[in-house]
BAPAFI-432922 format. One record per residue (C-alpha): x, y, z. Coordinates in nm, 4 decimals. Layout:
N
+----------+----------+----------+
:     east :    north :       up :
+----------+----------+----------+
:        X :        Y :        Z :
...
+----------+----------+----------+
This chain:
369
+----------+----------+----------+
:     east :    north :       up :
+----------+----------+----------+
:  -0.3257 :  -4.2399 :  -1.0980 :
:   0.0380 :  -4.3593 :  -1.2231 :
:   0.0464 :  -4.5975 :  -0.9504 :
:  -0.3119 :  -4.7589 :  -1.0495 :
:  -0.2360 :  -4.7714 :  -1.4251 :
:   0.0774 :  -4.9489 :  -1.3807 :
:  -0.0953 :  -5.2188 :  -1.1443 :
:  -0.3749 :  -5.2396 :  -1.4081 :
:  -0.1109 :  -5.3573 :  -1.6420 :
:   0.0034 :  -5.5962 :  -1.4027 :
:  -0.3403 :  -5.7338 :  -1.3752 :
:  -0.4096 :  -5.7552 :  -1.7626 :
:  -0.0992 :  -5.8935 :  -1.8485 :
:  -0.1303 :  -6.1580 :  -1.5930 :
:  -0.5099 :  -6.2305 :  -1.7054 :
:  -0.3975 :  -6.2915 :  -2.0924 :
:  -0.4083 :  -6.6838 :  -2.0540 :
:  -0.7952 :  -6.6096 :  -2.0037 :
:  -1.0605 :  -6.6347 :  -2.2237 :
:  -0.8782 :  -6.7837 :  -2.5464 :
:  -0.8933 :  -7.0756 :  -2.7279 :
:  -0.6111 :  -7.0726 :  -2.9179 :
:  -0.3416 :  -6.8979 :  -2.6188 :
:  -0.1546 :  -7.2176 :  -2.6094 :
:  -0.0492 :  -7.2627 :  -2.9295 :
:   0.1596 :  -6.8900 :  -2.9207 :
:   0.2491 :  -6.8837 :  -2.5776 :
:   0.5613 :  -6.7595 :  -2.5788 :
:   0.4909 :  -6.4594 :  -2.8971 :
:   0.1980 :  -6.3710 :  -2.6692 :
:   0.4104 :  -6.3289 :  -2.3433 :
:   0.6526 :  -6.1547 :  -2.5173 :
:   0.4664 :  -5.9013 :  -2.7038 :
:   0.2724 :  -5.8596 :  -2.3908 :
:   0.5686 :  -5.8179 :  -2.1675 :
:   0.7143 :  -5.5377 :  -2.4293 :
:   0.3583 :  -5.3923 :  -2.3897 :
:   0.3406 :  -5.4151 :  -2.0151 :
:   0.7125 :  -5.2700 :  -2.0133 :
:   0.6478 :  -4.9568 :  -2.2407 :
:   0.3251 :  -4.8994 :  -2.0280 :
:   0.4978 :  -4.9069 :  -1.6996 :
:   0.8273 :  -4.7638 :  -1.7550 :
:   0.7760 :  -4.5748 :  -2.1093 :
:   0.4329 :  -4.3845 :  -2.0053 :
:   0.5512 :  -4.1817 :  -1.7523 :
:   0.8693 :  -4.0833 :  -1.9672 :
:   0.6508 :  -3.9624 :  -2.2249 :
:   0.4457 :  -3.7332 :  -1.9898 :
:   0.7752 :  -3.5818 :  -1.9182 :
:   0.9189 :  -3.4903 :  -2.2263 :
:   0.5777 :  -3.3204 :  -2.4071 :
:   0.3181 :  -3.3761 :  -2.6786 :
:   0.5518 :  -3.5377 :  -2.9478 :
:   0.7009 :  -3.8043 :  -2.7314 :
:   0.3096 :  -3.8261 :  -2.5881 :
:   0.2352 :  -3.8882 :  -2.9711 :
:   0.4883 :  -4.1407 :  -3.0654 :
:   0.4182 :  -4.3469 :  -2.7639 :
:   0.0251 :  -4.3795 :  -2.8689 :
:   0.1308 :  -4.4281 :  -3.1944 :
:   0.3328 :  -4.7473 :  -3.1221 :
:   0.1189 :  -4.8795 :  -2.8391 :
:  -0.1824 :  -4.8791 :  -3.0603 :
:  -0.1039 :  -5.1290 :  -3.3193 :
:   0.1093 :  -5.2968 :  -3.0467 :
:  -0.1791 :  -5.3826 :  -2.8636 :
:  -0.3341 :  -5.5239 :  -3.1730 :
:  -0.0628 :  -5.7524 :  -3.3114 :
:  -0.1145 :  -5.8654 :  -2.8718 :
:  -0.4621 :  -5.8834 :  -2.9252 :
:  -0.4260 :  -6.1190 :  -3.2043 :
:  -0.1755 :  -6.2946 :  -3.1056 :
:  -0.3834 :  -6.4025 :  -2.7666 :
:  -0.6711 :  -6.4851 :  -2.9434 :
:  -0.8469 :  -6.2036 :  -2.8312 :
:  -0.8001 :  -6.2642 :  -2.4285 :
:  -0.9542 :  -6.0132 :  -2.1781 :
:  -0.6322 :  -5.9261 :  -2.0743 :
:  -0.5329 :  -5.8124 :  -2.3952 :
:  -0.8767 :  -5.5514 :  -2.4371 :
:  -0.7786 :  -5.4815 :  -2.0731 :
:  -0.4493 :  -5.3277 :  -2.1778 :
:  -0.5948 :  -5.1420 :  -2.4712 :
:  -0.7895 :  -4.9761 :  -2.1767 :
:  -0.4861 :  -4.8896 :  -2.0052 :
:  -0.3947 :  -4.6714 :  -2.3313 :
:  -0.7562 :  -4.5520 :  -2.3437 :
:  -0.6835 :  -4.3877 :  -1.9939 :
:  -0.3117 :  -4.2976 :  -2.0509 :
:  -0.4242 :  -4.1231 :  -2.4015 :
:  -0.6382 :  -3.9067 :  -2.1963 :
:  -0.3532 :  -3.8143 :  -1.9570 :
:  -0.0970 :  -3.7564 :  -2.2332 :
:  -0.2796 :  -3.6366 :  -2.5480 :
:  -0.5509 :  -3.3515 :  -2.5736 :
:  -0.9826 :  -3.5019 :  -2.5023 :
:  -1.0204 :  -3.4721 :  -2.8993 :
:  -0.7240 :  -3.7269 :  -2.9985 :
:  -0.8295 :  -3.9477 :  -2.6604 :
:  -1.1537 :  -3.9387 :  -2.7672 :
:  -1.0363 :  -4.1114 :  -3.1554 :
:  -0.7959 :  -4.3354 :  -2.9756 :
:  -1.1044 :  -4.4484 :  -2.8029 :
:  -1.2951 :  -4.4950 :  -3.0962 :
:  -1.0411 :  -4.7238 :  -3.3023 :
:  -0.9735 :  -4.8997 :  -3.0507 :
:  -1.3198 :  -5.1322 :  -3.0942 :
:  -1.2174 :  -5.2343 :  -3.4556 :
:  -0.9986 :  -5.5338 :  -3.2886 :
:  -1.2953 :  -5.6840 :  -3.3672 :
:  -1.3411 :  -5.5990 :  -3.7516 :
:  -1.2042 :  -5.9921 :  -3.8446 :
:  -1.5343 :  -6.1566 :  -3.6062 :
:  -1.8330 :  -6.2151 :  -3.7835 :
:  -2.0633 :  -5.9201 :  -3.8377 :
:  -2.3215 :  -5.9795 :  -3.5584 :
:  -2.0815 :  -6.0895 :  -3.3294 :
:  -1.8150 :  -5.8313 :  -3.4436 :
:  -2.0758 :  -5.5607 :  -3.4381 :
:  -2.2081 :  -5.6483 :  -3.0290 :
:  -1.8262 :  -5.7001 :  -2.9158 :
:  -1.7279 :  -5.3846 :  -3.1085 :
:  -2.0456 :  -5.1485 :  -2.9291 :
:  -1.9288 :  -5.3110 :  -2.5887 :
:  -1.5924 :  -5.2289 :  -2.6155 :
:  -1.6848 :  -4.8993 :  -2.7484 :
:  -1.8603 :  -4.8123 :  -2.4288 :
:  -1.5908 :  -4.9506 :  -2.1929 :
:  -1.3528 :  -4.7494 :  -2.3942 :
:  -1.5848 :  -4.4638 :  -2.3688 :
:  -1.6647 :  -4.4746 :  -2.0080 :
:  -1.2703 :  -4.4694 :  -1.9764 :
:  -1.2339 :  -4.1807 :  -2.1014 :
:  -1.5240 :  -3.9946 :  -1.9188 :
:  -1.3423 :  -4.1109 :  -1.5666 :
:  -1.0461 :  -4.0265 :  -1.6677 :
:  -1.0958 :  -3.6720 :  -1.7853 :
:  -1.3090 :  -3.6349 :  -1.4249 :
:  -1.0414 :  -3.7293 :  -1.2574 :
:  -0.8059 :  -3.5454 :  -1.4665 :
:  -1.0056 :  -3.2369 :  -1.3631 :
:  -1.0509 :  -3.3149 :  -1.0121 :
:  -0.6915 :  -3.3112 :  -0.9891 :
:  -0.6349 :  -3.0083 :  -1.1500 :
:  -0.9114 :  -2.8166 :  -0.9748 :
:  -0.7284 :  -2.9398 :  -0.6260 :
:  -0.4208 :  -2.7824 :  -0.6993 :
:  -0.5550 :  -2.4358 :  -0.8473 :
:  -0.7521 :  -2.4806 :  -0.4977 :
:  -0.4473 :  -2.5498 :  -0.3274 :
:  -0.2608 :  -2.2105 :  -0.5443 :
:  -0.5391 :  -2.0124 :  -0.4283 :
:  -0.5443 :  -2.1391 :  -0.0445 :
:  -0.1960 :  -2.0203 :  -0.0314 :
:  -0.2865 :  -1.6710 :  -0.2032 :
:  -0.5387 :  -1.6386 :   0.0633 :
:  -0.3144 :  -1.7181 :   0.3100 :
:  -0.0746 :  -1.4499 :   0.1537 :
:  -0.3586 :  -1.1933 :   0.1464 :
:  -0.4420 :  -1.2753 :   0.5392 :
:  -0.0755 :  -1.2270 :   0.6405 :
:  -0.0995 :  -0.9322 :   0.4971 :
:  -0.4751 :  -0.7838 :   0.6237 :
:  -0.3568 :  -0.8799 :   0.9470 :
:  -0.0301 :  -0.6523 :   0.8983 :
:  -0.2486 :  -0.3824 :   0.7751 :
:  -0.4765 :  -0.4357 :   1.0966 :
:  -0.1774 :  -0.4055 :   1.2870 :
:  -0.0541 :  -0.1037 :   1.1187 :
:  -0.3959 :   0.0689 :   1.1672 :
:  -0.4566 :  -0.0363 :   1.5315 :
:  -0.0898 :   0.1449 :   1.5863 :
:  -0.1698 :   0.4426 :   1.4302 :
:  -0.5078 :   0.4749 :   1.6133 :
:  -0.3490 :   0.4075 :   1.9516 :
:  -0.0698 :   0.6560 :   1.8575 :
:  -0.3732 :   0.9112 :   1.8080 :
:  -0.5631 :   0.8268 :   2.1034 :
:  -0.2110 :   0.8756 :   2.3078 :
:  -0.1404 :   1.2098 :   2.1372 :
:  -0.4769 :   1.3336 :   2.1799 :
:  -0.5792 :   1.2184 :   2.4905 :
:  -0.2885 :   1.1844 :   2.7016 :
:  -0.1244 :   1.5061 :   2.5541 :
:  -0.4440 :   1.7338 :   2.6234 :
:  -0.4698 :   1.6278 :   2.9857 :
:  -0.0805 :   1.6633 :   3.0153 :
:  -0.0621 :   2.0100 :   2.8556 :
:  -0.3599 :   2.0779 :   3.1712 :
:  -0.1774 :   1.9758 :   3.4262 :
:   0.1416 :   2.1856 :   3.2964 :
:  -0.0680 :   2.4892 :   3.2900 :
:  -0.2291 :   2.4555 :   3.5992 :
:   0.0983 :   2.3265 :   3.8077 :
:   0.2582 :   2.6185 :   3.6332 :
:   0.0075 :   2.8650 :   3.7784 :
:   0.0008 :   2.7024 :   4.1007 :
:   0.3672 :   2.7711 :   4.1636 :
:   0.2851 :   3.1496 :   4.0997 :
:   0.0683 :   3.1471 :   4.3552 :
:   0.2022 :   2.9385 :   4.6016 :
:   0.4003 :   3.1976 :   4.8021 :
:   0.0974 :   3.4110 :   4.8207 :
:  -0.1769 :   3.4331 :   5.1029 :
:  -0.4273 :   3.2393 :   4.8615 :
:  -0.3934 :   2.8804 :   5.0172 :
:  -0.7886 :   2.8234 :   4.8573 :
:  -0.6880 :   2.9004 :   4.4855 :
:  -0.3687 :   2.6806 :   4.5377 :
:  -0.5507 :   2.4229 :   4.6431 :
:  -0.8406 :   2.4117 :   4.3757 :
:  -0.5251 :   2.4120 :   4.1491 :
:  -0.3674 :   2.1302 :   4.2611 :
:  -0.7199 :   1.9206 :   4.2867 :
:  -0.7804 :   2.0461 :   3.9210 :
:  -0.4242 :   1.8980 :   3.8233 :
:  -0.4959 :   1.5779 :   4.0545 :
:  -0.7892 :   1.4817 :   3.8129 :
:  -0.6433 :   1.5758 :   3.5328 :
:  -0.3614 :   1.3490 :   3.5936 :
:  -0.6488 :   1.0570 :   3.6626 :
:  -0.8153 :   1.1310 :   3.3468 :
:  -0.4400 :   1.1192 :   3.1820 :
:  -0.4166 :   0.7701 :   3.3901 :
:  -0.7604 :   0.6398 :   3.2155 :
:  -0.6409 :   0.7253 :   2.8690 :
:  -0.3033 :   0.5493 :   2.8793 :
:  -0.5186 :   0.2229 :   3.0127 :
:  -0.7583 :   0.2388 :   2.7691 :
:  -0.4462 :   0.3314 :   2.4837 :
:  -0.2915 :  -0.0056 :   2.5713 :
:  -0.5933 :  -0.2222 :   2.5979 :
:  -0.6460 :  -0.0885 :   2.2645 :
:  -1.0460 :  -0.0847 :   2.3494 :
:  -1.2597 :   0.2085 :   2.1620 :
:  -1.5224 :   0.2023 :   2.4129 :
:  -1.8183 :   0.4613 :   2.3678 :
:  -1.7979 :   0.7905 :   2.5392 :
:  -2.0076 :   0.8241 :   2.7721 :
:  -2.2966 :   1.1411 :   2.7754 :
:  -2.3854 :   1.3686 :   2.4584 :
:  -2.0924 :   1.4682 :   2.2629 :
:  -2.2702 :   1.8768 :   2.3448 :
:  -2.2018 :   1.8029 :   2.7043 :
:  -1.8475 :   1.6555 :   2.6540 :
:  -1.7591 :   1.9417 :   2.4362 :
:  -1.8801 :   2.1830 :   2.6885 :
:  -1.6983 :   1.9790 :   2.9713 :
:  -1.3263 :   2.0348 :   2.7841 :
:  -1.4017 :   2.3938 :   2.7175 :
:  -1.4593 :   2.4528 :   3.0755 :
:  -1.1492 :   2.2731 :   3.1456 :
:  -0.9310 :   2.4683 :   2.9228 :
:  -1.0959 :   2.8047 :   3.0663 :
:  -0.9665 :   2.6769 :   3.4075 :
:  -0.6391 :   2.6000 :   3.2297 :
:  -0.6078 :   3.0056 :   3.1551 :
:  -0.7388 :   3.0258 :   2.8500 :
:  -1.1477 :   3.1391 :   2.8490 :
:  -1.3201 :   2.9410 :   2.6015 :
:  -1.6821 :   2.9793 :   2.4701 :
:  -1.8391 :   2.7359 :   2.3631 :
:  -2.1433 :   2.7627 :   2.0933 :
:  -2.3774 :   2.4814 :   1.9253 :
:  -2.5429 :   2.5870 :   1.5910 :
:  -2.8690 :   2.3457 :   1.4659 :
:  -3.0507 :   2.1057 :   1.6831 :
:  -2.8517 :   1.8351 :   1.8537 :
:  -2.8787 :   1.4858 :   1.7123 :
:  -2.7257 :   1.1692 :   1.7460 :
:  -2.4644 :   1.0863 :   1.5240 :
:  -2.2334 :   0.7096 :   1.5095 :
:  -1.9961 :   0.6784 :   1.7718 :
:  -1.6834 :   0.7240 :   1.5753 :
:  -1.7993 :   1.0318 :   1.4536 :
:  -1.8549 :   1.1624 :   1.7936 :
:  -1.4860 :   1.0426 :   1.9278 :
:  -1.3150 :   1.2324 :   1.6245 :
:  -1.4828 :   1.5522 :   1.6907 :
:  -1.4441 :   1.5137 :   2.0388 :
:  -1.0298 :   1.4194 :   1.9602 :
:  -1.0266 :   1.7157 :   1.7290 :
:  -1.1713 :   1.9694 :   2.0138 :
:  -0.9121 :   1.8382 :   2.2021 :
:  -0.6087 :   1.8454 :   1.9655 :
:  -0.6898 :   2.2122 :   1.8618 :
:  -0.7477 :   2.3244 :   2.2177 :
:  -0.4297 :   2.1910 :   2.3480 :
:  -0.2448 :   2.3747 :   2.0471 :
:  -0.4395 :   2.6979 :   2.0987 :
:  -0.2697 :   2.6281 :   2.4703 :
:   0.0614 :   2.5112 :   2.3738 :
:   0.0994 :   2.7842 :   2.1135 :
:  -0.1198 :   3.0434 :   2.0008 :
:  -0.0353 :   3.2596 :   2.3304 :
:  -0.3888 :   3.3647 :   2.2706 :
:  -0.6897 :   3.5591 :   2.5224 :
:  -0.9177 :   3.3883 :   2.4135 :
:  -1.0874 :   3.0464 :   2.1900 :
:  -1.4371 :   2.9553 :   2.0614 :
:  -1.5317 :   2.5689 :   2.0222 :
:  -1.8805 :   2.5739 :   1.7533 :
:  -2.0159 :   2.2536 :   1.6962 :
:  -2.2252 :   2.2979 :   1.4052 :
:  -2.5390 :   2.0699 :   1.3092 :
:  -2.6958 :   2.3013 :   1.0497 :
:  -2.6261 :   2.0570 :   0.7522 :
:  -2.8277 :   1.7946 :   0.6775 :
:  -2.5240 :   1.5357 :   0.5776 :
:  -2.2329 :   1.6996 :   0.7844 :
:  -2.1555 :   1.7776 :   1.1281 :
:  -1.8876 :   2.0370 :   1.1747 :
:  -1.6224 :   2.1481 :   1.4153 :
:  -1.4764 :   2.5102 :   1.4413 :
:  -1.2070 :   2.5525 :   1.6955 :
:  -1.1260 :   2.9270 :   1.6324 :
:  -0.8486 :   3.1261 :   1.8672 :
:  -0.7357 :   3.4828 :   1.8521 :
:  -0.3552 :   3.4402 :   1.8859 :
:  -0.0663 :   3.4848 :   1.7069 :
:  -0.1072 :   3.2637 :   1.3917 :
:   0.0618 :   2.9424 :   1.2736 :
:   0.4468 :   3.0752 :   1.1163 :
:   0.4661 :   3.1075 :   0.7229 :
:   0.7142 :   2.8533 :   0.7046 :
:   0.6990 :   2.6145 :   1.0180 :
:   0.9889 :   2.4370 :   1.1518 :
:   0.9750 :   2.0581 :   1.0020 :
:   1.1356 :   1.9189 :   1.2874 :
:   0.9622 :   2.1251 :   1.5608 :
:   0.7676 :   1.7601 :   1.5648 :
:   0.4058 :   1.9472 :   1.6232 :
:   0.2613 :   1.8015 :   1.3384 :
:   0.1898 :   1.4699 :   1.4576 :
:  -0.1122 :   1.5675 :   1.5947 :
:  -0.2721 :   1.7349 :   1.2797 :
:  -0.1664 :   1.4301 :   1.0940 :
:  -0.3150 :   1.1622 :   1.3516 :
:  -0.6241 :   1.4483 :   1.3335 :
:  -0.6031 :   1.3750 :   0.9340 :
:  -0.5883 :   1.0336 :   0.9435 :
:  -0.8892 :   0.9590 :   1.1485 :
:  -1.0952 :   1.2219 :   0.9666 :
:  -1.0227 :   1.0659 :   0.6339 :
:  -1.1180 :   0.6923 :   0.7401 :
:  -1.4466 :   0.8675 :   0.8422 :
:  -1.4817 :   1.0194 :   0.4923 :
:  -1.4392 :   1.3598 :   0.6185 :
:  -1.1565 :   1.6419 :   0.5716 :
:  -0.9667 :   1.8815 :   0.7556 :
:  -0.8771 :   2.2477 :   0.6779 :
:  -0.6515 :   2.4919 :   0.8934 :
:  -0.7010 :   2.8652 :   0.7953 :
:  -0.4494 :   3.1117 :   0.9398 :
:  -0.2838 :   3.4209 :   0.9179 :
:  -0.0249 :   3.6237 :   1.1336 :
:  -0.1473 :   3.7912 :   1.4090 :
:  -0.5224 :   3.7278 :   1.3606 :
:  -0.5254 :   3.3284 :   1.4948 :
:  -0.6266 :   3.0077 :   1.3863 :
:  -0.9118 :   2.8379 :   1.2397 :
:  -0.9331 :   2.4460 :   1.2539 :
:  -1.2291 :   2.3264 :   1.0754 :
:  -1.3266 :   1.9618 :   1.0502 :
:  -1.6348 :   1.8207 :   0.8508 :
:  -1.7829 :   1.4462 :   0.9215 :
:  -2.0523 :   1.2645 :   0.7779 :
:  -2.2975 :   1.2640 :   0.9878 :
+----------+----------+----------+
């Protein structure tokens, strides 16, 4: 807008010869004035925008009557009125709209000397070129500002993507971490049990129940395969069947493992969301594989419980030795209860883990259905 002002001024000053009778006879006066006038409009405008309302002020102050004395002096040329409209448009730029608005409105008393018709019909029209200056202007004005608190707020946005697609990130970790730990760690701890048993028995006469052994281990180390695929395609794809029949399918497993497991469903079945389902079947599967790992229990008991309307609940209850009083903080068997915690929570749900010495462990977790 600089730019256009200042060739504006170029334009007026260079129309001054027009329109006037009288020009010739103070040519020089009327060239000067004007080129002081042009001068502190090019050069002294955008100083004053620099420094602040008071130098904004001053500058008004003298290019007002300036323009004037130039008026006068030109016999009241177009190019003169022309420059007056430069300050219309600069006042709006440097001043607050109120003060704009009253250099706008003295600036049509140029024409107080004409006669009163004339005077009065020159006076409205310059009023409304004056005023239609300032309207433009203060659009403008605005447009420009609303581009650049656009421009602030695209680069906030920008800021608040980066960082959404960190937290993404973050979260898409932490679930694959999970998914590794629960799935890959249950079908590991399997395989351990049953290779273990299987070199028990394998200088015995009981080729058959070696061989089931090592078939058991064979799939469990093909189900192990699938989960560290899916892990690092980082797909949550649907499990397939009824969660009841998936439940029923790992405490089968973990019987065959060594450990006889019951398995009990309390309510009427009913379809739940698909996330719920996958964190009750991850939590079966991270309590199992600690009742495994560490209870040194006889026995466990997997409940699935539908008998609230708003909840579906998980028991997996064992009757070993009981989580220790003061656990070991870097034994690093937390993880899993804290991956189980985390994906509970961002469900809604919570966890609890009831246990004392000798009588076993009860891990409880409640989802919204």
């Amino acid at each position: 807008m600089q730019r256009a002002l200042g060739i504006l001024t170029v334009v007026a000053y260079v129309t001054l010869p027009l329109g006037s009778e009288s020009f010739e006879q103070l040519l020089v006066p009327t060239l000067l004035v004007g080129l002081v006038y042009g001068a502190l409009a090019i050069f002294g405008f955008p100083f004053a925008q620099r420094r602040g309302r008071a130098f904004a002020a001053v500058y008004v102050l003298v290019q007002l009557p300036l323009g004037f004395v130039l008026f006068a002096l030109s016999g009241a040329a177009v190019g003169s009125v022309l420059l007056l409209v430069v300050l219309v448009a600069q006042s709006v730029l440097l001043l607050p709209l109120p003060a704009a608005a009253a250099v706008a409105a003295v600036i049509p008393l140029i024409h107080v000397e004409m006669e009163w018709p004339d005077g009065l019909r020159e006076g409205l029209g310059t009023l409304a070129v004056t005023a239609f200056t300032v309207v433009i202007t203060e659009l403008l004005v605005r447009e420009q500002r609303a581009r650049a608190e656009l421009a602030v707020a695209n680069d906030r946005l920008r800021g608040y993507a980066a960082q959404a697609e960190q937290l993404a990130t973050t979260q898409e970790r932490n679930r694959v971490a999970r998914d590794i730990h629960d799935g890959l760690g249950h079908h590991l701890t399997v395989v351990q049990m049953l290779l273990q048993a299987a070199r028990a028995v394998i200088g015995t006469a009981e080729p058959e129940r070696l061989d089931a052994m090592l078939a058991k281990a064979q799939d469990q180390s093909k189900q192990a395969l699938a989960e560290v695929r899916r892990s690092v395609a980082a797909l949550r794809e649907p499990r397939s069947g009824p969660l009841v029949d998936a439940l029923r399918a790992l405490a089968s497993e973990v019987t065959e493992a060594g450990v006889p497991t019951g398995f009990e469903v309390r309510g009427a079945a009913r379809a739940t969301r698909a996330e719920v389902e996958e964190s009750l079947f991850r939590a079966a599967q991270e309590g199992l594989t600690n009742v495994r790992k560490h209870a040194d229990a006889t026995g466990a008991t997997l409940v699935l419980d539908y008998e609230s309307v708003d909840l579906v609940r998980l028991e997996v209850r064992d009757d070993g030795r009981g989580m220790p009083a003061d656990p070991d903080p870097d034994s690093g068997d937390g993880f899993g209860l804290v991956g189980l915690n985390e994906r509970v929570a961002g469900l809604g749900g919570r966890v609890s883990v009831d246990s004392a010495a000798g009588r076993g462990v009860t891990l409880t977790v409640e989802v919204p259905a």
